[in-house]
C-alpha positions in Angstrom: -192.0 -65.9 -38.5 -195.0 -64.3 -37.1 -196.3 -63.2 -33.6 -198.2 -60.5 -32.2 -197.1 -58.1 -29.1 -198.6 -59.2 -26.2 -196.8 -57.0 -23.8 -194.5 -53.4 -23.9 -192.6 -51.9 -21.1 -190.9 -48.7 -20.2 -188.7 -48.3 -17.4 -188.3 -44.4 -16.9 -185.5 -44.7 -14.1 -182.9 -47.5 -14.9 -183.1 -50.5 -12.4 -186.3 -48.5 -10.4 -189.5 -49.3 -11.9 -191.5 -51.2 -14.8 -194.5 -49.7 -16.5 -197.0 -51.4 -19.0 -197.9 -49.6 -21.4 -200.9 -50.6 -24.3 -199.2 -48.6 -27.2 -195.8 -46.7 -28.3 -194.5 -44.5 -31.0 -190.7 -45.4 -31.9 -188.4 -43.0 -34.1 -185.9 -44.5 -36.3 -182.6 -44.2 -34.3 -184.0 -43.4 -30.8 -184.3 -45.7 -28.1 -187.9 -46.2 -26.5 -189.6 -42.8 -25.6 -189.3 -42.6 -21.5 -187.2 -45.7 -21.3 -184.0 -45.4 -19.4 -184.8 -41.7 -19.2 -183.2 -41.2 -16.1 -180.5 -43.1 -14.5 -178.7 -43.3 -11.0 -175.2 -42.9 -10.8 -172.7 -44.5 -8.0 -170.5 -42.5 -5.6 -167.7 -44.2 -8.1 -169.4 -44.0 -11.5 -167.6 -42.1 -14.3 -171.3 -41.2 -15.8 -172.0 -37.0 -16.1 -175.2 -37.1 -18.3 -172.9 -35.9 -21.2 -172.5 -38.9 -23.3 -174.1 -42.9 -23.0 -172.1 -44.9 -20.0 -172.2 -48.4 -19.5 -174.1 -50.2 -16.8 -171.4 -50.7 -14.3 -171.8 -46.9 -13.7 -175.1 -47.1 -11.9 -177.4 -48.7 -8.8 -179.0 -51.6 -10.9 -180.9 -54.7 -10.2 -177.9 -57.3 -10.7 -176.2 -55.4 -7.5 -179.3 -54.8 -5.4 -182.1 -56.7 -5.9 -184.2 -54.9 -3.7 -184.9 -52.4 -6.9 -186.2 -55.3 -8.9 -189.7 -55.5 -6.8 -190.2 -51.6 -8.0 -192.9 -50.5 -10.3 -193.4 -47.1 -11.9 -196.0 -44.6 -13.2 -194.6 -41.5 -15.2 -196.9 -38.7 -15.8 -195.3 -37.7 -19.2 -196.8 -34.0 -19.2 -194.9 -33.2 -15.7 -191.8 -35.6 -16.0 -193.3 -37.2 -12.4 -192.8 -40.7 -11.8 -194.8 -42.5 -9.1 -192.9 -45.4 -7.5 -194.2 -47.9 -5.3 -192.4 -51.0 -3.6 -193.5 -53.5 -1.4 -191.2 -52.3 1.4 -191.4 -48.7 0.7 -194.4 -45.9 1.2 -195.4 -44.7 -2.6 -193.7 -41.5 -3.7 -194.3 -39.1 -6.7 -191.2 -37.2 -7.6 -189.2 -35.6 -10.6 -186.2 -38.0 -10.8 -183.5 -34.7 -11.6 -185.2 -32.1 -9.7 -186.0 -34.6 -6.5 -182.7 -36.5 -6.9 -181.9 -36.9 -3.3 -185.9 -38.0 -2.4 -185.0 -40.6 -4.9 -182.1 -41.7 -3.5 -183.2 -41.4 0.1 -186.2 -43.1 -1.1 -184.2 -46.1 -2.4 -181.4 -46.4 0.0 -183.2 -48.9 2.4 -183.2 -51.4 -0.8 -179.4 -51.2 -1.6 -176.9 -53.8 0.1 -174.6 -52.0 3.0 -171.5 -53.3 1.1 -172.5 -51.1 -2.3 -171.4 -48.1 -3.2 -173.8 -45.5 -2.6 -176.0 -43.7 -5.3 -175.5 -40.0 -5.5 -177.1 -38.0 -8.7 -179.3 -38.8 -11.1 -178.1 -38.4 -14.9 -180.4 -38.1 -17.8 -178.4 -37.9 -21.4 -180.8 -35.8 -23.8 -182.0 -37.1 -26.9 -181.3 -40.8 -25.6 -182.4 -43.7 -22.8 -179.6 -45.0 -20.8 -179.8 -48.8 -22.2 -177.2 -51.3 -21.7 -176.2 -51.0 -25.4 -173.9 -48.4 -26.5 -176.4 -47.7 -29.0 -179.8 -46.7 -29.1 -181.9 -49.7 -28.4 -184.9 -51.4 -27.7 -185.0 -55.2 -26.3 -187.7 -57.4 -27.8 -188.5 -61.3 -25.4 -190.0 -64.1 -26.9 -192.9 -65.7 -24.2 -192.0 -69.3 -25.7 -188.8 -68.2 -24.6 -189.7 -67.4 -21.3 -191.9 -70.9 -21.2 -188.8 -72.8 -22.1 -187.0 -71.1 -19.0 -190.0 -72.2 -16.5 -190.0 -75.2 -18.1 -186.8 -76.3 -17.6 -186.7 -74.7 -13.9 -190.0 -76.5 -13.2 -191.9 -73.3 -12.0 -193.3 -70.0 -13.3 -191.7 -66.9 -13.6 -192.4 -63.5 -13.8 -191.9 -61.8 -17.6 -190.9 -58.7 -15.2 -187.6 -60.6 -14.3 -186.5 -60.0 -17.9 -186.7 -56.0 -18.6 -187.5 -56.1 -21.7 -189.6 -53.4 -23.5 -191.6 -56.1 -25.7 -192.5 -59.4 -25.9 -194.0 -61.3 -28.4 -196.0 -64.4 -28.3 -196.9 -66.9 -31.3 -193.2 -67.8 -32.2 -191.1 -70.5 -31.7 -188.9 -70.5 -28.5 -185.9 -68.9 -29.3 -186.9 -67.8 -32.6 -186.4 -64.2 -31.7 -182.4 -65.2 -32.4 -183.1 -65.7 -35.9 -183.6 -61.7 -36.2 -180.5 -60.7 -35.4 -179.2 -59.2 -38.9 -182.7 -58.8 -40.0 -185.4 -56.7 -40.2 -188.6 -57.4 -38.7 -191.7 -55.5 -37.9 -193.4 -54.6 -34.8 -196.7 -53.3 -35.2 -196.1 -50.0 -37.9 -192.3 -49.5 -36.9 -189.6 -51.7 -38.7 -186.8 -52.6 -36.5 -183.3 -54.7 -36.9 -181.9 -57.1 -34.9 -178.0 -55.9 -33.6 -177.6 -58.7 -30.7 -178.9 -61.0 -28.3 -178.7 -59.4 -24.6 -176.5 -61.3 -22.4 -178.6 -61.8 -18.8 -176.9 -60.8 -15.1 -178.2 -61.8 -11.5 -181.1 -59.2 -11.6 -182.9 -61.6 -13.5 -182.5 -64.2 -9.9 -184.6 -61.7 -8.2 -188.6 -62.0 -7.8 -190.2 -58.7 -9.0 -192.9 -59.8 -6.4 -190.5 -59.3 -3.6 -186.9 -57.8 -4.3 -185.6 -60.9 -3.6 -183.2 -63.5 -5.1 -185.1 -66.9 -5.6 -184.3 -68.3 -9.1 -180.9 -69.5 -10.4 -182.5 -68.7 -14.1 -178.5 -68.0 -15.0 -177.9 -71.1 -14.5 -181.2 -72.5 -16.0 -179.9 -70.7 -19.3 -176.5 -72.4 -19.0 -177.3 -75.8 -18.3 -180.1 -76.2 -21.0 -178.8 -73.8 -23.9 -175.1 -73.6 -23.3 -175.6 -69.4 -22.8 -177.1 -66.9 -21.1 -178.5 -64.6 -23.4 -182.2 -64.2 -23.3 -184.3 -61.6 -26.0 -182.3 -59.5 -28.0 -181.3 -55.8 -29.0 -182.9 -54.1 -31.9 -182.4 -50.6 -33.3 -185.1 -49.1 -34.5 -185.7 -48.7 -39.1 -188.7 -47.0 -39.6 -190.7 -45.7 -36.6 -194.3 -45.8 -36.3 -196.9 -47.0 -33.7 -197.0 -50.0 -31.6 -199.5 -51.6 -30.2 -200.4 -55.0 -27.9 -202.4 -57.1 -30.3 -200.3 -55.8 -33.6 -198.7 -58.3 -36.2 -194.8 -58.5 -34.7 -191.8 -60.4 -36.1 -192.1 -61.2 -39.9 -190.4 -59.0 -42.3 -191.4 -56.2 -44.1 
């Protein structure tokens, strides 16, 4: 079972932005440096900054769409993230210290019926991922050519969120490391769990907008709608696109 990484993402806010990146350096135990750094939290989220807090507690994609279509830059030195949409001027802002520009900056792209974001959390020592622990997600592109297979069009790898994706393997293959450990460039990660998809995968990162049922895609040819999975991460070390990925040790 071998690949090699053809692509790795960050997302420095959750659900407001993608950046490509060429290379990363993972720790054991830590999520993705600058991933899910910062998050947005709901006039009715429970989330303080303290502690990890599921999803449900923040604006995301799967609720507004409109946030799928973002893309970021982060200027690592300063914290400042550049965000551009294609309905919304380009701004450059710290996400804590600029939290209402953020928000002002996004409201136009959340639904009326939502509830509103208010503050921006950032829990230290740890991205806010989806998992309760700290994770990284790793796609498959035969995966991903399966999907626009069966839905008779091509997607966008954006639509997926996931901080790498490798190419060379068999589609779905990526399943068969849950349990195991696998490399990614020098790092040495495990796979915990496939990541069960939502409706911000139905949006076009293009536009912000819903146009691909790729739920039901998922259902009605594989029975489930899990796409990539959830590793934690061994042994750090540097990865890089173009690096050996998913054989073991």
């Amino acid at each position: 079972m071998t690949g090699r990484v053809a692509h790795i993402f960050r997302h420095p806010i959750k659900s407001h932005g993608r950046e490509e990146l060429g290379e990363v350096a993972l720790t054991a135990g830590a999520t993705m440096p600058w991933d899910r750094t910062w998050a947005v939290a709901h006039e009715e989220s429970k989330a303080d900054g303290t502690t990890w807090a599921e999803c449900a507690n923040f604006s995301i994609g799967s609720k507004a769409p409109g946030l799928m279509a973002i893309n970021a830059r982060l200027d690592e030195a300063s914290e400042v993230v550049t965000l551009t949409h294609p309905d919304r001027p380009a701004i450059s802002l710290h996400p804590e210290r600029d939290a209402a520009q953020l928000i002002d900056w996004a409201r136009p792209l959340m639904p009326a019926d939502r509830a509103r974001s208010v503050r921006v959390v950032r829990v230290a020592g740890r991205g806010m991922t989806d998992s309760d622990f700290p994770s990284v997600t790793v796609a498959n592109l035969a995966s991903h050519r399966e999907v626009e297979n069966r839905m008779g069009r091509e997607l966008s790898v954006l639509r997926w969120r996931s901080n790498f994706w490798l190419d060379g393997l068999e589609p779905w293959e990526e399943f068969d490391l849950i349990g195991r450990e696998f490399r990614l460039g020098d790092a040495v990660l495990r796979g915990v769990e496939r990541t069960v998809r939502c409706k911000a995968t139905t949006a076009n990162p293009a536009t912000g907008r819903r146009d691909a049922d790729t739920l039901k895609a998922l259902e009605e040819g594989w029975s489930h709608r899990d796409f990539s999975i959830r590793a934690e991460v061994v042994r750090g070390g540097k990865v890089a696109v173009g690096q050996i990925g998913g054989h073991a040790p």
